[in-house]
N, C-alpha and C positions, 0 to 999 in steps of 0.2 A: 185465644188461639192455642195455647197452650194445651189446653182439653183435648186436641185433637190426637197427643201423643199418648191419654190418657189410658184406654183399651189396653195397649200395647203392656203399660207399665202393670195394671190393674192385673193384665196376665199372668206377665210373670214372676208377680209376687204371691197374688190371691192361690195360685196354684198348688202352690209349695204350702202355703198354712193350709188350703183344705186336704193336702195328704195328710199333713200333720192331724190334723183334724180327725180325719179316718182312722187313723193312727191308733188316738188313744179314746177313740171313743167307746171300744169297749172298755178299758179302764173306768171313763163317766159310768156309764152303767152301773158298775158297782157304785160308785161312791152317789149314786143318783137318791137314794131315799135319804142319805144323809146331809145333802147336800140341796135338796130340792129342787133343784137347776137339769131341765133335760135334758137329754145328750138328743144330738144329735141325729137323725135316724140316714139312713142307707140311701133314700130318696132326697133327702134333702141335701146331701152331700152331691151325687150325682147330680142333681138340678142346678146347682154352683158351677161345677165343672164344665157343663153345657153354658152357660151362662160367659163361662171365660173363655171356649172356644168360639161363638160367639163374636164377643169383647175382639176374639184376635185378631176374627174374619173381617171384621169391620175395619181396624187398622190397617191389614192389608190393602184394605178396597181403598181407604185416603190414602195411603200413599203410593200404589200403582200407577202409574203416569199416563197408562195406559187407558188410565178410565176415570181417574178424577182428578179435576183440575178448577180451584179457586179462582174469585173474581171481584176482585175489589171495586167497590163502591165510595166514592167520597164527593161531599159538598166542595165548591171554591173556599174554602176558609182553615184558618191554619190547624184550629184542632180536631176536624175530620180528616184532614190530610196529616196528621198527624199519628191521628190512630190507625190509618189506612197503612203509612209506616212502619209499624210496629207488627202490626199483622203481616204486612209481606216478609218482614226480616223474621217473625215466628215460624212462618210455612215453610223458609227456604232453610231452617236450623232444622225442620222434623222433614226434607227432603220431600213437598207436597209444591207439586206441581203449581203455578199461579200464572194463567194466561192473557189477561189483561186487567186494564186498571180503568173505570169509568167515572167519571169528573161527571156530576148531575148538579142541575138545579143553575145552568148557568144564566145569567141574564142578557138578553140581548141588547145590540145596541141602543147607545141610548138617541135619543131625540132631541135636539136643538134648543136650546132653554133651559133643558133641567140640569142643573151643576150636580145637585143632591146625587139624582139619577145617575150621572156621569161618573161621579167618583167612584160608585159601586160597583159601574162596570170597566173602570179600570182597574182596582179592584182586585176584582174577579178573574181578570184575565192575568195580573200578574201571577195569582196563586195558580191557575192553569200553566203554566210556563214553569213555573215549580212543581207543581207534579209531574209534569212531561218528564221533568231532569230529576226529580229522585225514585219514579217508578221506569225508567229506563234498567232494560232495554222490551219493555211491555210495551206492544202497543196500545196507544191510553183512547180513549173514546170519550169526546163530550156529546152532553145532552143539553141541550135548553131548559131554561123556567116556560114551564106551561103557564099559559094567563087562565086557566081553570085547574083543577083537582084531576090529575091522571087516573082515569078511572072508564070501564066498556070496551069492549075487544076491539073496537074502530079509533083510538087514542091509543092503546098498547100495539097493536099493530103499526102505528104512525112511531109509537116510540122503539119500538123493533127492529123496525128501516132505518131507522137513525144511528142506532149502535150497531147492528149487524150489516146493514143494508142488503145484497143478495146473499150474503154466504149464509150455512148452517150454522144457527146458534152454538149444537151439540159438536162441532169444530174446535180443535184448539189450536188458539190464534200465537201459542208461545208453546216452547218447549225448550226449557233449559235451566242453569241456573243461577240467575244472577248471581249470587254470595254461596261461596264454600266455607266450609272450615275444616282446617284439618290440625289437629292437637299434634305437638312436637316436644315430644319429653315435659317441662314445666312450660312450653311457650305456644302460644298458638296462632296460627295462619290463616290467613284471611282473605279469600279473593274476589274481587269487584269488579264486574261487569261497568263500564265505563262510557259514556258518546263522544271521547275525546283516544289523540294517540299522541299528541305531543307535551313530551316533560314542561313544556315550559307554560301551559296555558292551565293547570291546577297548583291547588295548595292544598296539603292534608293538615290541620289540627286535631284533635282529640279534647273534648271537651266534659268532663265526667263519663258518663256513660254513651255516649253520641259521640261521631266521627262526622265531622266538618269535613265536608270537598269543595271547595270554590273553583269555578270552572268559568275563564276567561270565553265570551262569544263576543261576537261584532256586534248585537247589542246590547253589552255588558256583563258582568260577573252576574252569574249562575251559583246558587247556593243550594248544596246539597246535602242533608244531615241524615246522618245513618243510625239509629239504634242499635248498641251494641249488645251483644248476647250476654248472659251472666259469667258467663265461661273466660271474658275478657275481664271481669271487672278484679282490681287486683294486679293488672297486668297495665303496661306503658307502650308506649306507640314506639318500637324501636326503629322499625324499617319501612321505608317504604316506595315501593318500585312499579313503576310502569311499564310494563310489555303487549304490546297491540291493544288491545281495547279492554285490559285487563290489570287490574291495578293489584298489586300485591301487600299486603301488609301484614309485618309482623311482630306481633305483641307479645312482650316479656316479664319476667317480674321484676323490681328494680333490686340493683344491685348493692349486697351489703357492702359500707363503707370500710375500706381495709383499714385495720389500727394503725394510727401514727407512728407507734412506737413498736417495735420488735420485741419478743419477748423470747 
């Protein structure tokens, strides 16, 4: 996911060395017979240049909200949902749109007899109720396990209806931003889209790099783990505060222990 910022930086770096480039390329010139290394020519510097406008055009277009918008995909199991995680909290650090989240491959109910069978689908649905509650506030779409290979415009079509049903795929079903950040001198801020408004039914931890939310329902705690961005790592869970459906947190560096003794 990270790639996706990639254009951008590729920009406005590469730009600045092919001036350079330019630069002293008549210099290589000279030194070219003694050196046996070509310079450069005039075209090929040019064709860089176009290359990184380009590059920027492209960044523009992923992060315009206006026209592209990511879609997450994950299995019922914890490390597709895992990496489905990691990717939404990437997009929402480069400010790229993510309009829902689609839960595939789930198995249907089971049938009278099989335990095997049964445990997988409860299972499965537990890690669905966990994706619910850490891609919140997306709305999440499941799919079924097909009993064949999804494959013919008359199966894709069936699986179409399922995830979109009448709307337009080319529709965005979210617009917004679940997690901000905002940098504050040495500390940084952090804000979390929530499905709860009452202080008393969470608990925040910080766990290495992951931020724990345990989220009290009537049928029981809800476990929500956040990937934290590199920008926190270094920093301690100082505060943290709930305002409407909007949790605040914010992370500091820890503090040097004052000398015992005065000097």
């Amino acid at each position: 996911m990270r790639y996706l910022y990639f254009p951008k930086l590729v920009g406005s770096i590469g730009r600045k060395l092919t001036g350079l480039a330019g630069l002293f390329s008549g210099f290589a010139k000279v030194f070219q017979p003694l050196s046996k290394i070509p310079a450069p020519t005039k075209d090929v510097l040019q064709s860089e240049l176009q290359l990184l406008d380009r590059l920027d055009s492209l960044s523009d277009i992923i992060k315009n909200r206006n026209i592209t918008s990511l879609r997450l995909v994950a299995n019922p199991d914890t490390f597709s949902i895992e990496n489905a995680k990691r990717a939404f909290m990437s997009a929402c650090l480069y400010e790229i749109n993510v309009d829902m989240a689609i839960i595939n491959k789930i198995m249907p109910p089971a049938d009278a007899g099989s335990e095997y069978y049964a445990n997988w689908v409860h299972y499965q649905q537990e890690k669905v109720q966990e994706a619910k509650a850490n891609f919140y506030p997306l709305p999440v779409r499941e799919v079924q396990l097909y009993n064949t290979e999804l494959r013919g415009v008359e199966m894709l079509e069936k699986h179409a209806e399922m995830i979109f049903g009448d709307k337009d795929p080319a529709n965005r079903f979210y617009d917004g931003k679940p997690f901000t950040f905002t940098p504050e001198g040495l500390a940084l801020r952090m804000t979390v889209t929530v499905p709860f408004t009452n202080k008393d039914d969470f608990d925040v931890e910080r766990y290495g790099d992951r931020l724990t939310i345990k989220v009290k329902t009537v049928s029981g705690t809800v476990i929500s783990i956040i990937p934290l961005p590199i920008a926190a790592s270094g920093l301690r869970l100082a505060k943290a505060k709930l305002d409407d459906h909007e949790l605040n947190l914010l992370f500091e560096k820890e503090k040097e222990r004052e000398s015992e003794e005065e000097r």
